[in-house]
VODREN-210878 format. One record per residue (C-alpha): residue number from 1; residue in one letter; chain; z, y negated, x. Coordinates in steps of 0.1 Angstrom, whole numbers, always signed. Layout:
N
NUM,A,A,Z,Y,X;
...
END
This chain:
456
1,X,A,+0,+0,+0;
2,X,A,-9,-32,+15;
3,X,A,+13,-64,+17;
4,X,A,+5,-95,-3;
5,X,A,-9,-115,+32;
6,X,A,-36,-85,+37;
7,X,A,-65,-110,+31;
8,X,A,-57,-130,+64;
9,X,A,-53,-102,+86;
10,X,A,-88,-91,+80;
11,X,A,-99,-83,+120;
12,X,A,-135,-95,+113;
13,X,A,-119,-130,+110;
14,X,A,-111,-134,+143;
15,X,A,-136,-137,+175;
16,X,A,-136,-111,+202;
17,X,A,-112,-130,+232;
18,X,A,-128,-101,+254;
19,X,A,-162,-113,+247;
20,X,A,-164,-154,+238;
21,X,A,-193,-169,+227;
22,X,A,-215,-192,+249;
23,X,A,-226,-213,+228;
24,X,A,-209,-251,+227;
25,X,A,-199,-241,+266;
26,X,A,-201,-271,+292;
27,X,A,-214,-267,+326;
28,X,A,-191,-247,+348;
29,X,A,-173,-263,+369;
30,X,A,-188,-241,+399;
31,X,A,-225,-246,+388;
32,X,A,-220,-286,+387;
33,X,A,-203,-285,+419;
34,X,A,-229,-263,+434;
35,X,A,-257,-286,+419;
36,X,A,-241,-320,+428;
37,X,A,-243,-305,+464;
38,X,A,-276,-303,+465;
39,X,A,-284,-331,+447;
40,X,A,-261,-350,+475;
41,X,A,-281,-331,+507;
42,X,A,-310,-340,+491;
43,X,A,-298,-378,+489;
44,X,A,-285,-376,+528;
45,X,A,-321,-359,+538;
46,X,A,-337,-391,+519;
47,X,A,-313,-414,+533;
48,X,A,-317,-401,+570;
49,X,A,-357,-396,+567;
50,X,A,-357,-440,+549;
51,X,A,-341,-451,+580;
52,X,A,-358,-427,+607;
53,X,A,-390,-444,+591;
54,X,A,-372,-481,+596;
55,X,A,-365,-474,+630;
56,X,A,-395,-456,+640;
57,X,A,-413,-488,+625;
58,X,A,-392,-518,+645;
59,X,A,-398,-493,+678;
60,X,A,-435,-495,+673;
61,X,A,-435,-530,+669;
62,X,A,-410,-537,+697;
63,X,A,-433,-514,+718;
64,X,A,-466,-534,+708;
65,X,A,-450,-567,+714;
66,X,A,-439,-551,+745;
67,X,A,-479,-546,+757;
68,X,A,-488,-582,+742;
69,X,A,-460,-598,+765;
70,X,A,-467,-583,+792;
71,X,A,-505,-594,+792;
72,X,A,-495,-627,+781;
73,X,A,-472,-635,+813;
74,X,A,-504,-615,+834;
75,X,A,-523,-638,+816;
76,X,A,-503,-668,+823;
77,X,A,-497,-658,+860;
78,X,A,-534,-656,+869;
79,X,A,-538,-687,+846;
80,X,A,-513,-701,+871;
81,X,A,-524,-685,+902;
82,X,A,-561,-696,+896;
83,X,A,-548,-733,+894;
84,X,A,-533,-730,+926;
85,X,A,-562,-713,+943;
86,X,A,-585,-742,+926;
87,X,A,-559,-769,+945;
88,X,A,-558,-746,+978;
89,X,A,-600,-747,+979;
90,X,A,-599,-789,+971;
91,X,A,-578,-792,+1000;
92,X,A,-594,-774,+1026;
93,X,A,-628,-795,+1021;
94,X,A,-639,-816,+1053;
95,X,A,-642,-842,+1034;
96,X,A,-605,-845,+1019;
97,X,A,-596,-838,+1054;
98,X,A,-616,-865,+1072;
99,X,A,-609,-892,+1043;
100,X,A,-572,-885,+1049;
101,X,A,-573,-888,+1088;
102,X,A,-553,-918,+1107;
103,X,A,-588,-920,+1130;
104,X,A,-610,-926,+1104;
105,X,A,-622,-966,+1095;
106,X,A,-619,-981,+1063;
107,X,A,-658,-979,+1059;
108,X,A,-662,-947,+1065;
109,X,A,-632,-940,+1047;
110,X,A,-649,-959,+1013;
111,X,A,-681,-941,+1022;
112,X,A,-664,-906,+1023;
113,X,A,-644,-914,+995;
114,X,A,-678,-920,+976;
115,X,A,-693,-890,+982;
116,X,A,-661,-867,+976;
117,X,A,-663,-884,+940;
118,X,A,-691,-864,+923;
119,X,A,-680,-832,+940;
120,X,A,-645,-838,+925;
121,X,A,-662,-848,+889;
122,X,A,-676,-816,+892;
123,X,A,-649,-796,+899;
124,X,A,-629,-812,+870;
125,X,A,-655,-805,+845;
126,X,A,-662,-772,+856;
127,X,A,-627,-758,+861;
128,X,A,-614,-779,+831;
129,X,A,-592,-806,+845;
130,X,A,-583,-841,+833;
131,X,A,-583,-859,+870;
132,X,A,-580,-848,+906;
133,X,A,-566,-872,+931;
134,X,A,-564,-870,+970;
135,X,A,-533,-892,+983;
136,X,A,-522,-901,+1018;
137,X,A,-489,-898,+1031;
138,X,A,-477,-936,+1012;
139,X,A,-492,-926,+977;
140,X,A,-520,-943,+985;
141,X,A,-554,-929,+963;
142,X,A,-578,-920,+989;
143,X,A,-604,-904,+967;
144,X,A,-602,-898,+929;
145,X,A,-623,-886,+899;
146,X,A,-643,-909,+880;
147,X,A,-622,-933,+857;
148,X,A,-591,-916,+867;
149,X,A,-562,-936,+855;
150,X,A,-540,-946,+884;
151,X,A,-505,-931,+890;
152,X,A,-474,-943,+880;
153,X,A,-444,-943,+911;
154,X,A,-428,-913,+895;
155,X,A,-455,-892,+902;
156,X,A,-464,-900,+937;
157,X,A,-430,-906,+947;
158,X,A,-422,-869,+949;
159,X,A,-459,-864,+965;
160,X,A,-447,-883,+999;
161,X,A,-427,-858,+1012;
162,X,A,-445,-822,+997;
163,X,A,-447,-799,+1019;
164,X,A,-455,-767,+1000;
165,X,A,-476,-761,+966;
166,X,A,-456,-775,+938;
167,X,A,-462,-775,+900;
168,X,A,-451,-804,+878;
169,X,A,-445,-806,+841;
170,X,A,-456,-843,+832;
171,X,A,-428,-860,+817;
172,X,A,-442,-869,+775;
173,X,A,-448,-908,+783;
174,X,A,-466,-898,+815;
175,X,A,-489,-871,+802;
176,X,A,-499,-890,+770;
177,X,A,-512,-919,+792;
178,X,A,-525,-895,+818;
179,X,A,-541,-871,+791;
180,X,A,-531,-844,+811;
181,X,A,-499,-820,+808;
182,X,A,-493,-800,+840;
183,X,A,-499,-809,+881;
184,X,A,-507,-790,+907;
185,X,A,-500,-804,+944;
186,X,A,-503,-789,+972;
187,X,A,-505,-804,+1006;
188,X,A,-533,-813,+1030;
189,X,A,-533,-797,+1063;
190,X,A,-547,-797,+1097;
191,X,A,-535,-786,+1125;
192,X,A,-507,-779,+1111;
193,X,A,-496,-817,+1102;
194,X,A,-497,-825,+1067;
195,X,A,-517,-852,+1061;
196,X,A,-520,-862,+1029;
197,X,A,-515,-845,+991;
198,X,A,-541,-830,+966;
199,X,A,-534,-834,+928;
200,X,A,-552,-820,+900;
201,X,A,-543,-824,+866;
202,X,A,-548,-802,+838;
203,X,A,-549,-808,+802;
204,X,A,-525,-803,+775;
205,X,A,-548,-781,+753;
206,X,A,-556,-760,+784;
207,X,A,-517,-755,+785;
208,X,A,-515,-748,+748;
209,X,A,-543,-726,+747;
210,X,A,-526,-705,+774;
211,X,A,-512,-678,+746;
212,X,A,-541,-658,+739;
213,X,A,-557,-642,+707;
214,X,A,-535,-613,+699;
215,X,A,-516,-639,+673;
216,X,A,-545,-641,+652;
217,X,A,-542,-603,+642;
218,X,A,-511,-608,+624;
219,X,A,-498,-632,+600;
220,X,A,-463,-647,+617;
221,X,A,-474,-630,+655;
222,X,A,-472,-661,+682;
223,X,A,-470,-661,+720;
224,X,A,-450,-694,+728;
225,X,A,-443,-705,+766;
226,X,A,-410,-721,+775;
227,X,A,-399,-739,+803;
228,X,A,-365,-761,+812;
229,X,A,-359,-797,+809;
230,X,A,-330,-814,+821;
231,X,A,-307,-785,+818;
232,X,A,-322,-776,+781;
233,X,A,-351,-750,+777;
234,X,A,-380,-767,+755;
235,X,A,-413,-752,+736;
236,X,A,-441,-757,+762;
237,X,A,-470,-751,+737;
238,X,A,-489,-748,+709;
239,X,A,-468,-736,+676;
240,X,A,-488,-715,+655;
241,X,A,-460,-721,+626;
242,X,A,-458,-759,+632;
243,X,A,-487,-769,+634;
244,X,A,-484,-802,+610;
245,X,A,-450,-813,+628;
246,X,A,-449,-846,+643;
247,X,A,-447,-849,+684;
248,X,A,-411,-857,+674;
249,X,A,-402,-829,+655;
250,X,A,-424,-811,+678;
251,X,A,-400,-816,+709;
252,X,A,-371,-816,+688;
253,X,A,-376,-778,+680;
254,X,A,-351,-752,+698;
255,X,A,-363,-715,+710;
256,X,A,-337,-690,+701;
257,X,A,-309,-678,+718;
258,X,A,-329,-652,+733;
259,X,A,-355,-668,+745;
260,X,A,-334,-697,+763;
261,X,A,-313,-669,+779;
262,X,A,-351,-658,+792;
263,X,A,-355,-694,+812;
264,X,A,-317,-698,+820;
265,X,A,-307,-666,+832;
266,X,A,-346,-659,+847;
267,X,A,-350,-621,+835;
268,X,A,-372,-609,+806;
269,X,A,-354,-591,+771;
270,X,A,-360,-575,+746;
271,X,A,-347,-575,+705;
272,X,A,-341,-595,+674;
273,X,A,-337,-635,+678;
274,X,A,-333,-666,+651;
275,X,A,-366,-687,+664;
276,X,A,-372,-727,+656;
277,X,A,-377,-721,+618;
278,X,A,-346,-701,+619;
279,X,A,-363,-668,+607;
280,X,A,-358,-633,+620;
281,X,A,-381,-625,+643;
282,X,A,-387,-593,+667;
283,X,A,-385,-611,+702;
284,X,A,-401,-598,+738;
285,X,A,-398,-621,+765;
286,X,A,-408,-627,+800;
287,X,A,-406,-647,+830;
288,X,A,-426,-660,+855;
289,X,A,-407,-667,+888;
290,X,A,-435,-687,+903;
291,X,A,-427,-717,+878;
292,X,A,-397,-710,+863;
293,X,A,-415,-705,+827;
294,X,A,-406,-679,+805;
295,X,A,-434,-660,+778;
296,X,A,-420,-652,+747;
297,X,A,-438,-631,+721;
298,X,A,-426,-624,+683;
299,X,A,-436,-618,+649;
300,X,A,-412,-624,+616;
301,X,A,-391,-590,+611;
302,X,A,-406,-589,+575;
303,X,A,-436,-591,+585;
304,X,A,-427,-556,+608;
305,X,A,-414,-539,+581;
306,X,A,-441,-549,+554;
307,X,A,-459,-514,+564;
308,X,A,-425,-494,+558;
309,X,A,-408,-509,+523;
310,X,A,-440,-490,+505;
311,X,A,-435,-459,+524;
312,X,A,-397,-458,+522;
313,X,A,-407,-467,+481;
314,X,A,-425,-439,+480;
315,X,A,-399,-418,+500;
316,X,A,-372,-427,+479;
317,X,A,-395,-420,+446;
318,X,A,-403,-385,+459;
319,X,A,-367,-379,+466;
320,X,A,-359,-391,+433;
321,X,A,-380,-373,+415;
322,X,A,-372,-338,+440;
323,X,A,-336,-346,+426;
324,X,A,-340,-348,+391;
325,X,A,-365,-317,+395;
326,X,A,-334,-303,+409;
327,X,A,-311,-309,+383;
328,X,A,-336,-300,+356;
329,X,A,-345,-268,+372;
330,X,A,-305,-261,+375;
331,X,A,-296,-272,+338;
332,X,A,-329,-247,+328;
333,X,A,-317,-219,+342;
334,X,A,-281,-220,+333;
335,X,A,-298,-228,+295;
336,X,A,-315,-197,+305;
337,X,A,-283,-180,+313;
338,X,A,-267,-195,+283;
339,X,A,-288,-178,+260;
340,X,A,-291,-145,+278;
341,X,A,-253,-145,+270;
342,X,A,-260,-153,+236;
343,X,A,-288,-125,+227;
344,X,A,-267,-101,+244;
345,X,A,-236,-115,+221;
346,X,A,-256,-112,+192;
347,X,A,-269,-77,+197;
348,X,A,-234,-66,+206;
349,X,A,-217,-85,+172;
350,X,A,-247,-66,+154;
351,X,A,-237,-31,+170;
352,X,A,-199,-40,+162;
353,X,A,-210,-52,+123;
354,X,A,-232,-20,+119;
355,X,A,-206,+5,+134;
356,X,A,-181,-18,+110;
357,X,A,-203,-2,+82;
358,X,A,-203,+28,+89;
359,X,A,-168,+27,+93;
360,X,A,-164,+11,+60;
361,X,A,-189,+36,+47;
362,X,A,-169,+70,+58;
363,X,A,-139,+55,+44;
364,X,A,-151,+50,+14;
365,X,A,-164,+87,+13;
366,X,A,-134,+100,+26;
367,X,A,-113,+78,+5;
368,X,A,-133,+84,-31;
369,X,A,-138,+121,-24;
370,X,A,-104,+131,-16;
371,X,A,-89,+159,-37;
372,X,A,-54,+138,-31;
373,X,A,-48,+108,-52;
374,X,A,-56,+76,-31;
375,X,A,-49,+43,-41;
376,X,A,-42,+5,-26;
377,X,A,-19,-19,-41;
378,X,A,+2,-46,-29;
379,X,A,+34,-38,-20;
380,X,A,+60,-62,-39;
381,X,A,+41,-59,-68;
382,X,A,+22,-32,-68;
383,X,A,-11,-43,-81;
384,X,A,-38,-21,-79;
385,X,A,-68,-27,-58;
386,X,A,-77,+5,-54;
387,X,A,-82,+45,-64;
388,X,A,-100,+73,-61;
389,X,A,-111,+96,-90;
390,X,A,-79,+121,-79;
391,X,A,-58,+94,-87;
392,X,A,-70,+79,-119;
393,X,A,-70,+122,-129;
394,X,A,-39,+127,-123;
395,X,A,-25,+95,-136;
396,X,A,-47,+101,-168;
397,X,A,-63,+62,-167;
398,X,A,-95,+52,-163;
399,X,A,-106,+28,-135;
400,X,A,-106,-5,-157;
401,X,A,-73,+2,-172;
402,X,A,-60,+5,-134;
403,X,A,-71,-21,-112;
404,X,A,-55,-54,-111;
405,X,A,-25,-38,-129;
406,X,A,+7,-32,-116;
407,X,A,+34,-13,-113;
408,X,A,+56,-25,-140;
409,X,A,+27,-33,-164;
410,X,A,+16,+2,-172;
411,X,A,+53,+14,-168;
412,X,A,+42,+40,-134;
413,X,A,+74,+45,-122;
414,X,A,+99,+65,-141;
415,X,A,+128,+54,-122;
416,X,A,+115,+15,-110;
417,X,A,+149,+15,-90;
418,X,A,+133,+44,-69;
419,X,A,+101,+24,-64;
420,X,A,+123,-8,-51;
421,X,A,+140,+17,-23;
422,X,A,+102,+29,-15;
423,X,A,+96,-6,-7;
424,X,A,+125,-15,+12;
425,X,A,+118,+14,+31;
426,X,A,+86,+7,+36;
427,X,A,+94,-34,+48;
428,X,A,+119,-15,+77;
429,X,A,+99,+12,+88;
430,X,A,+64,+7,+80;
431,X,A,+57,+46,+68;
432,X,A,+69,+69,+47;
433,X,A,+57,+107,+44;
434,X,A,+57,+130,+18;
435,X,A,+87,+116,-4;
436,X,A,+96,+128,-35;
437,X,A,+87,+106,-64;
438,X,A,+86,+109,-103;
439,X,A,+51,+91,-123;
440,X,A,+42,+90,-154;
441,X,A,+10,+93,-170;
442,X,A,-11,+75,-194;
443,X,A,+3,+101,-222;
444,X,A,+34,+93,-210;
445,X,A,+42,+124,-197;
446,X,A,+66,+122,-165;
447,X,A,+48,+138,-133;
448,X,A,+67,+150,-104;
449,X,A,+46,+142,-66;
450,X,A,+51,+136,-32;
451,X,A,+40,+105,-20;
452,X,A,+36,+90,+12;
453,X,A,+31,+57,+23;
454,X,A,+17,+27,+50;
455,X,A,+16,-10,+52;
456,X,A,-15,-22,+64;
END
């Protein structure tokens, strides 16, 4: 006889603990951790590959500009060296010599000085220079190009006691009225007694020009020469980024810390300098001990990089996308997983709900075919839910006139006290075998039978 609260003890009610369900699961803790892993190599590999790429792009740069200084101070240096050699040929003439010898008249010095005066013209035009004078030991013009202004005292001054080749920045007042930049002096010999001074002039867009074409391949590229003045290093040059400044802002312009460290210190370097527009740039420099000049060669750092932003884009896209590839793939196959578990679940809850059936199915057989009377009721009431055809024979009712009766309704129990024992019984130990009990029957004729008992 069941008890009243049979309905909520029904074991189909409750899921399998053994065997959960997947579905409504979150991503195992394991799984995520496993994925987040990769997804973080993958974001180190990206990271490390973005900034090999940056580096290997400032190195290529730093290893061009490297090539374009070092021709531009060759450059320079035979610019330089061919000057000298020019002033070296104008002094060994006859003619300079004999126009500067104590012997010679003043007539023959005028005459000499005549005919040195076309060959100088032509020298000048040919090799490109502004004027070339021949002094004596006082400064005094001997011989001159055509038109050649004269020279103020600070010029010549210096020229009395040369004894060597000497190269002179003209000071800005100086050069504008000269129209040249640079001098070249170098002293007239023979036998060994200086006797006078050659100077040739050169002008200031031969200077300028002196930074040669690779510039024009790039957009900020420039080759700048620098040079000291009165303790502070100054722009000696063209500026192919100011080129609409004034002469004032022109001179007013500072190279950057690298580059005066090039002139002050008299050694070439290498890296990343602030230059007169305050931009970054990537900075080579060099120096040229014969003048004292340094070379500098940049190009703005953005520019640099402009080939690696669309590569490292693209990099970081592909990573990106590789990532979320990652993910999905990983979220797939757990899904995958997920509803493996879930089929198999099903199949298995199918098995369960069919052997449940047949369970349900022999019971039924076993309970309705049994030559013993079999019935289910609830046990403080003793409704009927239940009997077989034994039961409802020897009770003498038929199956409507049983179920949802009880106990006390159709008057079963001859003695209800003994029933109230059964039940008590029943509440402490759960079973009860073959007790003797006393029924009576539809005809109300009193039965003797053994009954047994369970609570389920």
């Amino acid at each position: 006889m069941p008890s009243d609260e049979t309905g909520i003890v029904s074991k189909t009610s409750i899921p399998d603990k053994e065997h959960p369900s997947p579905t409504g699961q979150r991503l195992p803790r394991n799984y995520l951790a496993v994925l987040l892993s990769c997804a973080l190599l993958a974001v180190v590999g990206l990271t490390f590959q973005v900034r090999h790429e940056y580096h290997r792009t400032l190195d290529d740069w730093r290893e061009k500009l490297s090539g374009i200084a070092d021709g531009e101070a060759t450059y320079v240096t035979a610019w330089l060296h061919e000057r000298m050699g020019d002033t070296e040929i104008v002094t060994a003439r006859a003619r300079v010599i004999s126009v500067l010898s104590p012997g010679m008249g003043k007539e023959a010095r005028d005459r000499t000085s005549a005919l040195m005066q076309p060959q100088l013209d032509q020298t000048a035009r040919f090799y490109g220079y502004s004027a070339i004078y021949i002094l004596d030991l006082r400064g005094n013009i001997r011989a001159s190009t055509a038109n050649a202004p004269s020279l103020p005292g600070s010029i010549v001054d210096p020229l009395k006691s040369i004894s060597e080749m000497t190269v002179r920045v003209l000071p800005d007042a100086i050069a504008d009225r000269l129209g040249a930049r640079v001098g070249f002096a170098s002293p007239v010999l023979s036998g060994g007694r200086v006797l006078g001074v050659a100077l040739l002039l050169t002008p200031a867009d031969h200077i300028y020009a002196l930074p040669f074409q690779e510039s024009g391949t790039t957009r900020t590229g420039e080759s700048l020469v620098l040079r000291e003045e009165n303790g502070k290093v100054v722009v000696f040059g063209s500026l192919r980024n100011a080129a609409d400044l004034s002469a004032e802002q022109y001179r007013s312009l500072e190279p950057g810390a690298l580059a005066t460290r090039t002139v002050l210190e008299r050694h070439a370097a290498s890296g990343e300098d602030d230059d007169y527009r305050h931009v970054r740039t990537l900075v080579e420099t060099r120096f040229i001990p014969e003048v004292g000049w340094g070379v500098i060669t940049k190009i703005d750092r953005e520019e640099a990089l402009q080939s690696f932003y669309p590569q490292a884009t693209l990099e970081v896209a592909i990573g990106l996308v590789i990532v979320l590839a990652l993910i999905a793939v990983s979220i797939a196959a757990w899904r995958h997983q997920q509803v493996g578990l879930l089929e198999a679940e099903i199949v298995r809850r199918k098995k369960v709900e069919h052997d449940l059936r047949q369970a349900e199915e022999l019971f039924s057989k076993a309970f309705r075919n049994s030559p013993e009377g079999f019935t289910i009721s609830t046990l403080h009431e003793g409704r009927c839910i239940e009997a077989n055809d034994a039961y409802l024979n020897m009770v003498g009712y038929e199956r409507s006139e049983v179920i949802g009766k009880t106990a006390s309704e159709m008057e079963l129990w001859v003695d209800p006290a003994a029933r109230s024992a059964l039940v008590t019984r029943l509440l402490t130990e759960g079973l009860i075998s073959q007790e003797k009990a006393c029924f009576r029957t539809k005809l109300g004729e009193s039965r003797a039978i053994r009954l047994s008992a369970e609570v389920i």
